[in-house]
C-alpha positions in Angstrom: 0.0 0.0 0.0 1.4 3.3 -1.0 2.7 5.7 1.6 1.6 9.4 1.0 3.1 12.6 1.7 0.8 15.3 2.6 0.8 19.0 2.9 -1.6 21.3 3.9 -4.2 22.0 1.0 -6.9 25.3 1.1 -10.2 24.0 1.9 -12.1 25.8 -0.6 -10.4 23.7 -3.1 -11.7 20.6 -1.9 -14.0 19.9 -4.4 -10.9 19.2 -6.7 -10.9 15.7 -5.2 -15.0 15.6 -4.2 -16.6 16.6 -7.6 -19.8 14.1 -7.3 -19.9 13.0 -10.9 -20.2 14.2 -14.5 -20.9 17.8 -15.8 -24.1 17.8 -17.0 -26.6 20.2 -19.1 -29.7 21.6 -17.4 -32.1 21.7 -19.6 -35.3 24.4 -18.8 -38.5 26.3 -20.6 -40.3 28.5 -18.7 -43.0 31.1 -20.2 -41.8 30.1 -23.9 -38.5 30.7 -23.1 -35.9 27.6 -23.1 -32.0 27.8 -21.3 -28.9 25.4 -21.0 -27.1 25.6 -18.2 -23.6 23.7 -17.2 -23.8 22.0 -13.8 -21.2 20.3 -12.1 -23.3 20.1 -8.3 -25.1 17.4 -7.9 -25.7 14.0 -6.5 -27.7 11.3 -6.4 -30.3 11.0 -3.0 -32.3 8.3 -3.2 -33.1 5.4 -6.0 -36.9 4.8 -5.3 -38.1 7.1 -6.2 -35.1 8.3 -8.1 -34.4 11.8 -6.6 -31.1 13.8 -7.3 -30.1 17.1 -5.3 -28.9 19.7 -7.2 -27.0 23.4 -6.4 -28.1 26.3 -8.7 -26.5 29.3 -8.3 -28.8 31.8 -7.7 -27.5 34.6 -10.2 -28.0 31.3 -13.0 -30.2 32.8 -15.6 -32.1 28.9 -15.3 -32.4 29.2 -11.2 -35.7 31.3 -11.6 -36.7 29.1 -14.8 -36.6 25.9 -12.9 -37.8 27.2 -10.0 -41.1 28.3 -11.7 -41.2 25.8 -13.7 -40.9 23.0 -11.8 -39.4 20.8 -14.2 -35.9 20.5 -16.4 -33.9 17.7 -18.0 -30.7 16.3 -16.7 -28.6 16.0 -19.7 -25.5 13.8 -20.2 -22.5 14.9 -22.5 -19.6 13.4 -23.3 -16.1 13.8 -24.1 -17.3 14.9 -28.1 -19.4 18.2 -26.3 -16.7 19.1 -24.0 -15.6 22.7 -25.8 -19.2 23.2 -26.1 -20.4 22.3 -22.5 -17.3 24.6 -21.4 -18.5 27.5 -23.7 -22.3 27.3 -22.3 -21.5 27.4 -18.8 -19.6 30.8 -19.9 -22.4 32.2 -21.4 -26.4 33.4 -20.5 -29.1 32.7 -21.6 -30.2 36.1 -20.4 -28.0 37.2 -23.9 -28.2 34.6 -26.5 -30.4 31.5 -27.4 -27.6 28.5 -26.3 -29.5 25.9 -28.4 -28.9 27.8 -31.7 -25.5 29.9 -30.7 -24.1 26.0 -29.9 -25.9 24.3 -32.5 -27.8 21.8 -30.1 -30.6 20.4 -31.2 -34.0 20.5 -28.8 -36.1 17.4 -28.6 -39.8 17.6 -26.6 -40.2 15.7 -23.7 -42.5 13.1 -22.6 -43.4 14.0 -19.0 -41.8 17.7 -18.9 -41.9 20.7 -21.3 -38.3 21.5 -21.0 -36.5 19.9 -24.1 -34.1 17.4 -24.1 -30.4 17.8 -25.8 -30.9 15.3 -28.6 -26.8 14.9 -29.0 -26.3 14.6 -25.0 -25.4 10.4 -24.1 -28.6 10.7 -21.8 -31.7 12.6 -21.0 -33.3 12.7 -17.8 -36.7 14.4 -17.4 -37.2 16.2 -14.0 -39.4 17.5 -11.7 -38.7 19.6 -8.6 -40.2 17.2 -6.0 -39.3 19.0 -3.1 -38.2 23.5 -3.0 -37.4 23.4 0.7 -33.9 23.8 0.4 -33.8 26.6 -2.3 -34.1 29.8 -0.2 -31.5 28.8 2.2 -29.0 26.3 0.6 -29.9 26.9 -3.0 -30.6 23.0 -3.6 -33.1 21.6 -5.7 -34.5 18.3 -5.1 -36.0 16.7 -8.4 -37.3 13.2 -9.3 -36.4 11.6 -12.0 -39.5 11.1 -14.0 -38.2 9.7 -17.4 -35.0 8.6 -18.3 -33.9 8.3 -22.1 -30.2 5.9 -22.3 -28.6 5.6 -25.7 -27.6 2.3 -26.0 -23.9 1.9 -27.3 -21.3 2.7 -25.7 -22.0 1.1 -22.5 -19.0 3.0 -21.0 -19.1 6.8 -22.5 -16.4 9.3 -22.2 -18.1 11.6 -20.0 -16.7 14.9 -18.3 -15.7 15.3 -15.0 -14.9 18.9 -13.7 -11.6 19.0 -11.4 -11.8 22.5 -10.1 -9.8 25.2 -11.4 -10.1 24.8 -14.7 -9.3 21.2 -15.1 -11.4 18.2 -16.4 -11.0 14.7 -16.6 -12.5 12.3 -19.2 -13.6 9.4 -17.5 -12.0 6.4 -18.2 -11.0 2.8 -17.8 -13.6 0.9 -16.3 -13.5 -2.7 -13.9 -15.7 -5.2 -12.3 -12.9 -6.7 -10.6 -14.1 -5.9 -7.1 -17.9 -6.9 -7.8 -17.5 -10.1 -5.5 -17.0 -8.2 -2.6 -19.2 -5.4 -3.7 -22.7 -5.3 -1.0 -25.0 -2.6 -2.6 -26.6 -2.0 0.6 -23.1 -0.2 1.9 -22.2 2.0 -1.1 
């Protein structure tokens, strides 16, 4: 087993090593209007139903959207979308239209109004099951409703943000430790 050296390390930087999963796209409509937004804050909180917490800033031109709305999709890039996933979360939808400035094309949902990103790996269609935590934390707690999976690859290349201005494409994946795997504890 390795032996590590340490040195102190800024706790606001933390999340370098915490970042929960993949950078998605939030998709929203509200009032005819639609918005992208680039999310790295998230996580999963329960499985049955499926319910996943997620922060949005409250300056995000798709805070109010969802909010209101009640409802988004959970969109899944991968490694392909990166420059583009980068170059929405840079941008407002308060200025431009994201789905034509990044050529992404909008696809209707089945249980929500907000449109799904047809190129995106995965769709997830959301509502906001529970608003308690907005005003003070800034969390939104949505259920997954309807969940759209391409179906090759079974391993894709998705984005992971590192803090800082660093990513990671995830890679090589293993079932070598399934045997002593207990779902129950993980």
């Amino acid at each position: 087993m390795p032996n590590y050296t340490k040195k102190d390390f800024p706790t606001s930087n933390v999340r370098r090593f915490l970042e929960p999963g993949p950078i998605v796209l939030v998709s929203s409509a509200h009032k005819g209007e639609t918005n992208i937004m680039t999310m790295g804050w998230h996580m999963i909180m329960e499985f049955t139903p499926s319910l996943i917490g997620c922060y949005i800033w409250t300056q995000n031109h798709s805070f109010e959207m969802i909010r209101s709305s009640k409802q988004c999709v959970i969109n899944i890039p991968t490694e392909d979308l990166a420059a583009k996933v980068v170059k929405i979360g840079n941008s407002s939808g308060r200025d431009i239209d994201k789905f034509a400035e990044f050529g992404l094309t909008p696809k209707p949902g089945s249980q929500v109004r907000a449109p799904l990103i047809d190129e995106c790996y995965a769709n997830f269609e959301c509502r906001l099951t529970d608003s308690s935590l907005i005003r003070k934390y800034s969390l939104f707690v949505l259920e997954v409703v309807k969940a759209h999976v391409a179906t090759s690859p079974k391993y894709p290349k998705t984005i992971h943000y590192r803090g800082d201005g660093e990513f990671m494409i995830s890679g090589a994946n293993t079932s070598r430790y399934r045997k002593l795997f207990k779902p129950q504890m993980l």
